[in-house]
N, C-alpha and C positions, 0 to 999 in steps of 0.2 A: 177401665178394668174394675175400679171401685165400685162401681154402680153394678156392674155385673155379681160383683160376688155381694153385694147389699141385698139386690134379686133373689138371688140363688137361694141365700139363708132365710130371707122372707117366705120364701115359695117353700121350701123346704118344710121349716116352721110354721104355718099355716095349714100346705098340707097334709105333715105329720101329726096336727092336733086333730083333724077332721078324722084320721082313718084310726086314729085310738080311741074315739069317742063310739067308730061303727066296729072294733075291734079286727081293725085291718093288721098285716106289718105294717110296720114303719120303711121298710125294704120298697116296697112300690110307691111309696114317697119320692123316696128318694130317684128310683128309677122317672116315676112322672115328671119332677124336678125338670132333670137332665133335658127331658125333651120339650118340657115348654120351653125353656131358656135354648135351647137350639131353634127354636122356631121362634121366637122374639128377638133374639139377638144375632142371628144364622149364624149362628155357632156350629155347624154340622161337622167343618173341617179340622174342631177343636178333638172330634174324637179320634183324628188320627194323631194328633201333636204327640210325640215319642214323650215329652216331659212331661206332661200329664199323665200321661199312659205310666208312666215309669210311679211318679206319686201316689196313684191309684190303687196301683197293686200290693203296696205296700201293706194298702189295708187288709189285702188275703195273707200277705206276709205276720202281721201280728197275729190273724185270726189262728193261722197254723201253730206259730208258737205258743199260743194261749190253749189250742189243742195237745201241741205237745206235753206240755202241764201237765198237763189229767195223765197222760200215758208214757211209763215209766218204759226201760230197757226190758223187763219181764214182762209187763204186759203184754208188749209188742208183741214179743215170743208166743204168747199164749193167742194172740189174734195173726198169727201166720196162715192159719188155712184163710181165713177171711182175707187176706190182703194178699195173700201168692195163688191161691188158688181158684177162690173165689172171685176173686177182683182181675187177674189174667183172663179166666174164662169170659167171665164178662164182656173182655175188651174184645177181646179175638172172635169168639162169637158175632158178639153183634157188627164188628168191621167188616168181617167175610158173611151175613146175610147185607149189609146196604151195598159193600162194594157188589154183589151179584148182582142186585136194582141196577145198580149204578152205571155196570157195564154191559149187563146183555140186554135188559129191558129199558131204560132210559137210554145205550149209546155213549156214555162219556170213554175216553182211553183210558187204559190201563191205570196208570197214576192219577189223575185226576179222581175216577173211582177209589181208589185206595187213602187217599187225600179224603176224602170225604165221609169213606166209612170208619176211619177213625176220629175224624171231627164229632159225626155223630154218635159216636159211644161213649166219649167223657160228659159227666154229669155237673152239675155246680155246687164250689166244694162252697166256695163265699155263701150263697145263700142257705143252702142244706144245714151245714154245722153252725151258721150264726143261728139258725131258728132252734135246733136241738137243743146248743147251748142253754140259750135262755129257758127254752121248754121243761132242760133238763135231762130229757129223751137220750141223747148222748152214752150215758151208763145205761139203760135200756138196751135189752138184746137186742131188736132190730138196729139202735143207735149205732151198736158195737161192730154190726155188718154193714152200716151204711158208709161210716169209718173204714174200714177196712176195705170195702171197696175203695173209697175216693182218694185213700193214701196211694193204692195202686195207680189209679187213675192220673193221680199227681207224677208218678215216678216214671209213667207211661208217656209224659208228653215228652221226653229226653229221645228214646228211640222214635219217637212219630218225626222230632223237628229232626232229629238224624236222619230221618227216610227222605224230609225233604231235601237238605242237605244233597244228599246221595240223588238225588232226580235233578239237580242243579250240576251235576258233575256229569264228565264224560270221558276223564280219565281213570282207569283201573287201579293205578297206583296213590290216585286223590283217595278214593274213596276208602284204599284196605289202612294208608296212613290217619282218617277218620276213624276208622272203627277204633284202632289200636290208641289213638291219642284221649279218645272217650273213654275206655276202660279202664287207661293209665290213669285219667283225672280222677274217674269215679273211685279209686284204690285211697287214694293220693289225699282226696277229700274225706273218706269218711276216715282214713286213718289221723287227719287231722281236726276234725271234730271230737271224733271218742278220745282220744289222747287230753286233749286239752282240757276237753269236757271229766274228765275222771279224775287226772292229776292237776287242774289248773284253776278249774270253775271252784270248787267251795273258799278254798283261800283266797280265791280274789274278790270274793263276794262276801265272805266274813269280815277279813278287811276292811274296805269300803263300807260293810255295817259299821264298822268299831269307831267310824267318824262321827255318826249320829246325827249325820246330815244327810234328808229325804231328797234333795234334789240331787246331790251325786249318785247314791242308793237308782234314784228313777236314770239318769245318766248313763251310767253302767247298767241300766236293763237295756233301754234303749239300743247302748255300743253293744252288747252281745246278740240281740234280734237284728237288726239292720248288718252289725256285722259278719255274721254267721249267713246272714244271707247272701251278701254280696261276695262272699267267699264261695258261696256254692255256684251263683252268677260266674264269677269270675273264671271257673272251671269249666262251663260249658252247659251249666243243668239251673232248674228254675230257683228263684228266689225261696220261694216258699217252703221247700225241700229241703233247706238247709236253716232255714229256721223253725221247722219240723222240727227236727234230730237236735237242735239247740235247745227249745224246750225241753228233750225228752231229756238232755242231761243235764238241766236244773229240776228236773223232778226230780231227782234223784237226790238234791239238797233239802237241808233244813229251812230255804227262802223260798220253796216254790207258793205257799201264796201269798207272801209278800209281793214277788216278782209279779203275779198272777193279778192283785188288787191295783198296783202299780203301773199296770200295762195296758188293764181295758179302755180306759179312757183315749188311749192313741188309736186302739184297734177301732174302736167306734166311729169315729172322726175320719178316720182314713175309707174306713168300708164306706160310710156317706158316701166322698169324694167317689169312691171305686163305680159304685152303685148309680151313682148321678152322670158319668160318662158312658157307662151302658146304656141310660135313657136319650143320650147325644146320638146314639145309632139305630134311634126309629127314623123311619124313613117310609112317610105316608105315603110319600108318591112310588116309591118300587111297594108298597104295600096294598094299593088301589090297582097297580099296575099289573101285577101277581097273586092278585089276591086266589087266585083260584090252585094255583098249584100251590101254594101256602098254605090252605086249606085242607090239602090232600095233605103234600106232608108234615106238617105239624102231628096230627092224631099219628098217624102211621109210623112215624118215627118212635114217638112217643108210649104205642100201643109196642110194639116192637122190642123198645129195652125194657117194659113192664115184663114181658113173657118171656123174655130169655133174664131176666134177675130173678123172676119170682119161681123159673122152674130148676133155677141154679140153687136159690135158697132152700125151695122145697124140699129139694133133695137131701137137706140134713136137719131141719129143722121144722116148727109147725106152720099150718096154713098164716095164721095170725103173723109170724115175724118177718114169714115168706112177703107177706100182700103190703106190709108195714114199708118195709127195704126197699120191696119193687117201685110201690109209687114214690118214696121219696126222690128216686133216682131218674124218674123218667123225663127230666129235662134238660136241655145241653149243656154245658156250663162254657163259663169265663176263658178258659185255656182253648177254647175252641174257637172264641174269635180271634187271638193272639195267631194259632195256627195257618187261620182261613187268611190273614192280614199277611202271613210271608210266604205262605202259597200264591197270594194274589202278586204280591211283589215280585219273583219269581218266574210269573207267567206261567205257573203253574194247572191253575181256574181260570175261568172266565169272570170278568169284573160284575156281570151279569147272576151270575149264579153266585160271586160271592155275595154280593149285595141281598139275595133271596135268601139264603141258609144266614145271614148277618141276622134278618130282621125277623125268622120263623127261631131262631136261638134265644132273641132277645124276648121275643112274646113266651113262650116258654121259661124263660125266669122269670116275667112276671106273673103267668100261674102258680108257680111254684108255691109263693107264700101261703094262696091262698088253699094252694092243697095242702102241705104242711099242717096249717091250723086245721085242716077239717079231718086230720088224718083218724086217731082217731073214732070219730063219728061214723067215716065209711068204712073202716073195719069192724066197728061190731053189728052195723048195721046189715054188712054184707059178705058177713062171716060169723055169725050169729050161734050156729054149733061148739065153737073152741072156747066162746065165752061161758056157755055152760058147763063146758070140760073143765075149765080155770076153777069155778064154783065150786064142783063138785069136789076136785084135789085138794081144796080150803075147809071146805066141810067136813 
């Protein structure tokens, strides 16, 4: 096991110095990693291992509360159309155009279709907001809607895994005691977030400063991220979601960037890990094997959330933030293998079709980076009129 994780940081390390020399991310590093080390050591069945899977995610888990940082309780307010309205349409749109692929022109059942068009309408929060961050992009109006959609997008895998839930039952009185136990938590949870968070969080955080000891100081970040999370966990809703909302109520202290300086260092380390077990789910052989319907839907997919975000954006904003938001968004994200993994459990998919939609998601975050950085380049390049508009308003 030694030797493996010797590897791993080697390979890691090596190939994250080559792609900052040709000014790659470091993101597709990490993702190549994954899959050499599956393919040298057949490590392929390590990406189902729940305990990994579980360490992993942890790394979206800091990313979120590091995002919550930046955006206060008011903020939030003020990005409501972007994240209820904006980020709804979104989902529901582009679920009801794939489920209609899905089921009149592809053939799949009802559920299976509907399983899958909402698979494919969540985007990837992990890589999207790790690049913004650093970019900066994030306070950027397009950042601002790219945010607010994938906050939505976040809050949407609760009723998705609840749908599956509900196709795994066949009692009536299962499913209305489901709806009703999820509301109850969803009350339950955020009344105790905000509470603690308003009357609990500064003084127990002042405190702990007034020791003048960084390692308790970093301790107590740590207990509030992981445990805010596994609190939300615990309820029934995603890890990340509730160290969201944990952040947003230490932005509201006098420590948010202390907390914030204090924390990147786990967040980075973990997204590694997160990053390196998504390269564990390339799979050459359903990829030589598939490669042609791969082919078709990757672009199509992808062409697909382009035109319905960019003509949702457009509707209130300019070509420029419209075209920004659209592509960053157009590739599947992380929560979508999580999904396709307890539908497949389930019996809900064919292990065939999850294995296809696994590996056409994962190539799609490995474009991602590379679109990111060129973002950008292909909007002024291919939207060349509003940069002269921008000009002129400055002039």
């Amino acid at each position: 096991m030694l030797g493996i994780i010797v590897a791993t940081t080697l390979i890691t390390l090596v190939l994250n110095l080559i792609l900052k020399k040709v000014q790659l991310p470091t993101i597709i590093g990490y993702i190549l990693t994954g899959t050499i080390i599956a393919y040298t050591f057949n490590l392929h069945s390590a990406a189902d291992n729940h305990q990994l899977k579980e360490i992993a995610e942890f790394g979206v888990v800091f990313l979120m509360f590091t995002i919550g940082l930046e955006f206060s309780l008011n903020h939030l307010k003020k990005m409501r159309r972007e994240v209820f309205f904006t980020g709804t349409l979104q989902i529901v749109i582009t679920t009801i155009f794939v489920y209609l692929i899905a089921r009149f022109v592809i053939g799949f059942n009802t559920q299976t279709a509907l399983i899958i068009g909402t698979v494919l309408s969540l985007s990837s929060t992990a890589i999207v907001l790790k690049t913004f961050n650093e970019t900066k992009e994030i306070n950027k109006p397009h950042g601002r809607r790219v945010l607010g959609i994938l906050i939505m997008q976040d809050i949407a895998v609760i009723p998705i895994l609840l749908m599956i839930s509900f196709f795994s039952m066949t009692e009536e009185g299962a499913l209305v005691f489901t709806i009703g136990k999820t509301i109850l938590a969803a009350v339950v949870l955020l009344a105790l977030l905000y509470f603690s968070g308003r009357y609990l969080l500064e003084p127990f955080l002042r405190y702990v400063s007034s020791t003048k000891s960084d390692e308790l100081f970093v301790a107590s970040v740590l207990l509030l991220a992981v445990g805010s999370a596994y609190l939300a966990y615990y309820f029934g809703f995603s890890y990340s979601l509730g160290a969201f909302i944990a952040g947003m109520m230490i932005s509201e202290t006098k420590f948010k960037h202390q907390v914030e300086a204090d924390l990147i260092p786990f967040r980075n380390i973990l997204l590694g890990v997160f990053f390196i077990t998504v390269g564990l789910q390339i799979n050459f052989k359903v990829i030589f094997e598939y490669a042609w319907i791969i082919a078709i839907l990757l672009p199509l997919i992808m062409g697909l959330k382009f035109i319905v975000i960019y003509t949702l954006v457009r509707y209130e904003d300019n070509k420029r933030v419209a075209f920004k938001t659209a592509l960053s968004l157009i590739q599947i994200g992380e929560f979508s293998l999580a999904i396709l993994e307890l539908a497949r459990s389930q019996n809900l998919i064919d292990i065939t079709y999850s294995q296809i939609l696994i590996v056409t998601i994962v190539i799609s975050m490995i474009l991602t980076p590379i679109i990111l950085k060129n973002l950008s380049k292909a909007t002024a390049r291919l939207i060349p009129e509003d940069v002269m508009m921008i000009t002129n308003t400055y002039n």
